[in-house]
KOLLO-175384 format. One record per atom (N, C-alpha, C): residue number from 1; atom name; x, y, z. Coordinates in steps of 0.05 Angstrom, whole numbers, always signed. Each point is the difference from the previous one (the first is absolute). Layout:
BEGIN
NUM/CA/X/Y/Z $
...
END
This chain:
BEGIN
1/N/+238/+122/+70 $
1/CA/-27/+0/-11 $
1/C/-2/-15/-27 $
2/N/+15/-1/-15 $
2/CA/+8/-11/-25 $
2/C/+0/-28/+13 $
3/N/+8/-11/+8 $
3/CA/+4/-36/+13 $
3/C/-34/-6/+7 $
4/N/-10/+18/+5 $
4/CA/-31/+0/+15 $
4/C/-12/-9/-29 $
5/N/+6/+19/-9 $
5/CA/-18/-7/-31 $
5/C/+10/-17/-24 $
6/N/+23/-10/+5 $
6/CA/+13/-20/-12 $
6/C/-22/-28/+5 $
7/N/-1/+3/+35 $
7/CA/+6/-18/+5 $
7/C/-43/-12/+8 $
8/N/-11/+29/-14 $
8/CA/-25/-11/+7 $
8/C/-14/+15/-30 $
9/N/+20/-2/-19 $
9/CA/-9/+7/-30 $
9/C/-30/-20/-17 $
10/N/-3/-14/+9 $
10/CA/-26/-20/-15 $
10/C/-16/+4/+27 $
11/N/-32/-13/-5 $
11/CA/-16/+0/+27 $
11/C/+6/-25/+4 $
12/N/+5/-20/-23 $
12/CA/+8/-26/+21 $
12/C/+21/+2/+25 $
13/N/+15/+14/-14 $
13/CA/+25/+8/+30 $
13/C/-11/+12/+25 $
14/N/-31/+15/-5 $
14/CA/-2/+9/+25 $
14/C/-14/-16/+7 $
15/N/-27/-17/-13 $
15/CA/-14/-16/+16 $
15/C/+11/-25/+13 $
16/N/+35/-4/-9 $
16/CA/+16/-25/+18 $
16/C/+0/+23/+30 $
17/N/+10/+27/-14 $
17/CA/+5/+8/+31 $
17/C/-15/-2/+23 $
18/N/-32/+15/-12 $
18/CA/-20/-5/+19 $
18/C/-6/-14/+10 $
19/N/+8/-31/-19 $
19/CA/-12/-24/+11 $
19/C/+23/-10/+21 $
20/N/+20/+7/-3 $
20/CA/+26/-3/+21 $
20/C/-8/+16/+26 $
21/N/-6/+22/-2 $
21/CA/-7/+15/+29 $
21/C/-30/-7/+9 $
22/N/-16/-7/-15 $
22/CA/-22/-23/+11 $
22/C/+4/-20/+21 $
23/N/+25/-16/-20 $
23/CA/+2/-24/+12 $
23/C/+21/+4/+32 $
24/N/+15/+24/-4 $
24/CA/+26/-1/+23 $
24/C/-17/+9/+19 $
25/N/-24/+30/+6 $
25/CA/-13/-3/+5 $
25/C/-16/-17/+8 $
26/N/-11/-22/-11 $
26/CA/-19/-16/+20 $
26/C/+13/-16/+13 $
27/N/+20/-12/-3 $
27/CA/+26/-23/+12 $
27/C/+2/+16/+19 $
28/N/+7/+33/+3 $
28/CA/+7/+4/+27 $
28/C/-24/+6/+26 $
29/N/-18/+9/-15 $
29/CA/-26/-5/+10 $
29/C/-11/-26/+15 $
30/N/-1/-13/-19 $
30/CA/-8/-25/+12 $
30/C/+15/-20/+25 $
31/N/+27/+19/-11 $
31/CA/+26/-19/+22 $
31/C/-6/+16/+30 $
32/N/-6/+26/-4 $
32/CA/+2/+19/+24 $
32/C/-32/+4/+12 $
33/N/-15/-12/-22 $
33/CA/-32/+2/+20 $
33/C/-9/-35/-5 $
34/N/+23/-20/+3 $
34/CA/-15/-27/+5 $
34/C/-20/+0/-28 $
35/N/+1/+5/-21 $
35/CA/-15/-11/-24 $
35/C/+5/-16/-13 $
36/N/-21/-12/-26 $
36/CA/+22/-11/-11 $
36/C/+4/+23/-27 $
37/N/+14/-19/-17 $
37/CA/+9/+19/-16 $
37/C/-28/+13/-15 $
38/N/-17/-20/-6 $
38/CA/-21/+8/-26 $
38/C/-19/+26/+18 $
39/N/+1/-1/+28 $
39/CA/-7/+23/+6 $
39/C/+1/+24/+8 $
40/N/+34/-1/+0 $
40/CA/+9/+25/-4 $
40/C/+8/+7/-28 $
41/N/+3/-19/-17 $
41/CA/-7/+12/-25 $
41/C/-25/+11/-11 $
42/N/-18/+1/+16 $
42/CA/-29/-1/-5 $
42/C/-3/+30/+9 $
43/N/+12/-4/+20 $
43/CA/+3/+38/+19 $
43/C/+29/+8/-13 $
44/N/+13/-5/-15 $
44/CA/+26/+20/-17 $
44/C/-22/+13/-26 $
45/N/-19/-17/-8 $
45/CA/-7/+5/-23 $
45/C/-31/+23/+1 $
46/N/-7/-6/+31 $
46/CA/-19/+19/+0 $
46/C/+9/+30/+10 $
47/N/+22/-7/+14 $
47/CA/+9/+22/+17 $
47/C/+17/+12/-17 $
48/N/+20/-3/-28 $
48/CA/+16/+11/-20 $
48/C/-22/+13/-18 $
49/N/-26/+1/-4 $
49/CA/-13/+13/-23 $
49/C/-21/+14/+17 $
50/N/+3/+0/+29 $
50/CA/-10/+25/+17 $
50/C/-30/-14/+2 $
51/N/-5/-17/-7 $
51/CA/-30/-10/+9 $
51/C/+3/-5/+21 $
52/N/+10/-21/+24 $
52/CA/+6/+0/+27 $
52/C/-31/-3/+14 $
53/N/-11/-22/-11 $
53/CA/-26/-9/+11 $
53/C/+3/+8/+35 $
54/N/+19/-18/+12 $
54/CA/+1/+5/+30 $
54/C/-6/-28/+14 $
55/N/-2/-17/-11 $
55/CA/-6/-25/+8 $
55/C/+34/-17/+12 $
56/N/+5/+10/-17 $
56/CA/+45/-7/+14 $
56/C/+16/+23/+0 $
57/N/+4/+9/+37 $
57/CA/+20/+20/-5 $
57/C/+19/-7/+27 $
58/N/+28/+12/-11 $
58/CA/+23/-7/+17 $
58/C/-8/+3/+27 $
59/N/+3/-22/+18 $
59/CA/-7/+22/+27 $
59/C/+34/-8/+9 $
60/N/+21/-11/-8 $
60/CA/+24/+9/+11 $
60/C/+15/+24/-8 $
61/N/+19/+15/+11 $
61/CA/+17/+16/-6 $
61/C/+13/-5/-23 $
62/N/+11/-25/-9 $
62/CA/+13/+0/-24 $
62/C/-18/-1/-24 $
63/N/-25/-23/+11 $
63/CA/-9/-1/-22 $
63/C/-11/+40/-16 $
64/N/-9/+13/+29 $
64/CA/-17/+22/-21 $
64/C/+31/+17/-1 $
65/N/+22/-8/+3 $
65/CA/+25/+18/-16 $
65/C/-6/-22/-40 $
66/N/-7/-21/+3 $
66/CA/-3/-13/-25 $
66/C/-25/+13/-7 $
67/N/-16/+3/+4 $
67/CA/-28/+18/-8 $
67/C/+3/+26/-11 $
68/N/+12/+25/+18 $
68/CA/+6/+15/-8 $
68/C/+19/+8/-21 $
69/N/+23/-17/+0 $
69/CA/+20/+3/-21 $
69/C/-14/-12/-31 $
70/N/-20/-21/-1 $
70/CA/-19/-9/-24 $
70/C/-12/+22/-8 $
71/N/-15/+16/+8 $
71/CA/-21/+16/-1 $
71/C/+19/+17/-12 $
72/N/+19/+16/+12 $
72/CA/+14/+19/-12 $
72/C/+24/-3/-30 $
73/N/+11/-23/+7 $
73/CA/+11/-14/-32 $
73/C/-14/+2/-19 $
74/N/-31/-13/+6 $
74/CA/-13/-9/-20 $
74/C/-15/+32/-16 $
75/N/-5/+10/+13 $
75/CA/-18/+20/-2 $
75/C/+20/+25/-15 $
76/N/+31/+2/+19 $
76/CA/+12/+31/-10 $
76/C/+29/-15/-22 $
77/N/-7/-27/+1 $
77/CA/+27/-4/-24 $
77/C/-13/-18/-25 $
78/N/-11/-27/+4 $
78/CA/-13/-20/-5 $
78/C/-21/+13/-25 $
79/N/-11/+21/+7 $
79/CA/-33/+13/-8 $
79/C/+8/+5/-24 $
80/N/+23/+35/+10 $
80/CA/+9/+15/-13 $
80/C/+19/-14/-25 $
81/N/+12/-21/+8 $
81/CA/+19/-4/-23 $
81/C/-19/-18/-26 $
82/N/-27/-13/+9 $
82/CA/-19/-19/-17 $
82/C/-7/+19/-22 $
83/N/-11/+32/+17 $
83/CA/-19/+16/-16 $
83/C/+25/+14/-22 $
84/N/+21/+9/+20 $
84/CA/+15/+12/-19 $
84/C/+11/-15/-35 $
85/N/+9/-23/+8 $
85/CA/-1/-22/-19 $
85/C/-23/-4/-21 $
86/N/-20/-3/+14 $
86/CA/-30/+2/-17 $
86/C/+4/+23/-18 $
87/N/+2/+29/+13 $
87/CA/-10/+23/-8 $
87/C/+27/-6/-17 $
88/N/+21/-5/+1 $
88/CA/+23/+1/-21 $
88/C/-4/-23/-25 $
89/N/-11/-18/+4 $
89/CA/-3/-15/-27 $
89/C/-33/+12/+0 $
90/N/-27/+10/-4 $
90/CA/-12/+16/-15 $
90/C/-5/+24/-5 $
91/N/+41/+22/+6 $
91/CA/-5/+19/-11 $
91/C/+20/-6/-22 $
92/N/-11/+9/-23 $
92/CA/+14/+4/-19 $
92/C/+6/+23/-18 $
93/N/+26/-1/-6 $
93/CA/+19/+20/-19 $
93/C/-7/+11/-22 $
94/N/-21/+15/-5 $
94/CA/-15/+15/-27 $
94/C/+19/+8/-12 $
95/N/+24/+2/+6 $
95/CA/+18/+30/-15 $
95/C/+29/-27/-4 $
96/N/-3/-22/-5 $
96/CA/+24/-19/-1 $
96/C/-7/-15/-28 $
97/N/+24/+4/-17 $
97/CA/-4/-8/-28 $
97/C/-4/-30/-3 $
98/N/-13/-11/-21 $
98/CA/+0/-33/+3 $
98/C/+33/+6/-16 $
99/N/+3/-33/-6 $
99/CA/+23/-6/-5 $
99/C/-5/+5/-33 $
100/N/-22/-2/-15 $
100/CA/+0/+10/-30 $
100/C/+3/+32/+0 $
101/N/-10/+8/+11 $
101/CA/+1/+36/+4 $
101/C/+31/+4/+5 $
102/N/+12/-8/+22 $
102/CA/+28/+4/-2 $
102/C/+17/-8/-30 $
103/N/-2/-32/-4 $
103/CA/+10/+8/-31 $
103/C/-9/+17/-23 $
104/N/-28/-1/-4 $
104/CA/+0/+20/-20 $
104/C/+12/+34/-1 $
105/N/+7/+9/+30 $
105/CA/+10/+25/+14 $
105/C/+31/-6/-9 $
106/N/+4/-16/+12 $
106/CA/+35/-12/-4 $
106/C/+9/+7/-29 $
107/N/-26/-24/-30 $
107/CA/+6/+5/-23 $
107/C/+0/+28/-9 $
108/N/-20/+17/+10 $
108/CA/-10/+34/-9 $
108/C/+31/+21/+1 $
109/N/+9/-18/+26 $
109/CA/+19/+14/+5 $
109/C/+32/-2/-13 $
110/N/+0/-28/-12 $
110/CA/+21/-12/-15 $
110/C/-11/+16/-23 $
111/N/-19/+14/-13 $
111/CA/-11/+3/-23 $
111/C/+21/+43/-6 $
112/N/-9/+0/+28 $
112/CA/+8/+28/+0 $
112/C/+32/+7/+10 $
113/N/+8/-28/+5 $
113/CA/+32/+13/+7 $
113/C/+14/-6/-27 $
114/N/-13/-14/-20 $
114/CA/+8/-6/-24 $
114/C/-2/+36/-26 $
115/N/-27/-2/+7 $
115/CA/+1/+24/-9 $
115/C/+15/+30/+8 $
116/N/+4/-7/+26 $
116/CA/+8/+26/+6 $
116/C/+39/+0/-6 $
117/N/+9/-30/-9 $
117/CA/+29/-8/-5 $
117/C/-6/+15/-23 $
118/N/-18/-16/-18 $
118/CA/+2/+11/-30 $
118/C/+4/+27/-4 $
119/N/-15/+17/+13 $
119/CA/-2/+30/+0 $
119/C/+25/+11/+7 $
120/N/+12/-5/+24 $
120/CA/+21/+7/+8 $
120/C/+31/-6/-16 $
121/N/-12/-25/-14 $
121/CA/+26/-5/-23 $
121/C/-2/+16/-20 $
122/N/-27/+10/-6 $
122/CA/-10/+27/-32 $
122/C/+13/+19/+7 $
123/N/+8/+7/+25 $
123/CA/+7/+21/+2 $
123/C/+21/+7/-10 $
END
């Protein structure tokens, strides 16, 4: 799971992916229902975001195994990983120090191990 999110950490990384399973998608589409490419890219792109006008659909066996496997990539991996990403770069960390708050905590703290030497040497 870690390689997953390595490896689809920015949305540019995912929108190469999407646009990769677009494209493998319509190549196989088009190869297995006689299209050309621009129009089974035309039906990868309507049929991956669930609009699915209905104007191009597989009528071979392989192609609607390429139909069905789009629909379900796009929708239960593709979706989930865009929003999650989204929702992870605009939630943000209320309770995470900037980097001045940490030093001045750092110095506060240099302030009191000093003092608490001194004390301990009075003794």
């Amino acid at each position: 799971m870690k390689n997953l999110r390595a490896a689809t950490d920015t949305f540019l990384e995912l929108v190469l992916i999407y646009a990769l399973l677009l494209a493998i998608a319509a190549a196989l589409l088009a190869r297995f229902e006689g299209l050309d490419f621009m129009t089974g890219l035309y039906w990868a792109a309507t049929t991956a975001t669930s609009t699915g006008y209905g104007d191009i659909s597989p009528k071979t066996g392989a192609g609607q195994i390429v139909a069905v496997s789009l629909m379900h990539i796009s929708i239960f991996l593709i979706a989930p990983m865009i929003v999650v990403r989204l929702i992870d770069r605009l939630n943000e960390n209320r309770d995470a120090f900037t980097h001045e708050e940490q030093l001045h905590i750092l110095e506060a703290l240099g302030r009191i191990e000093s003092r608490l030497d001194r004390l301990e040497q009075g003794k």
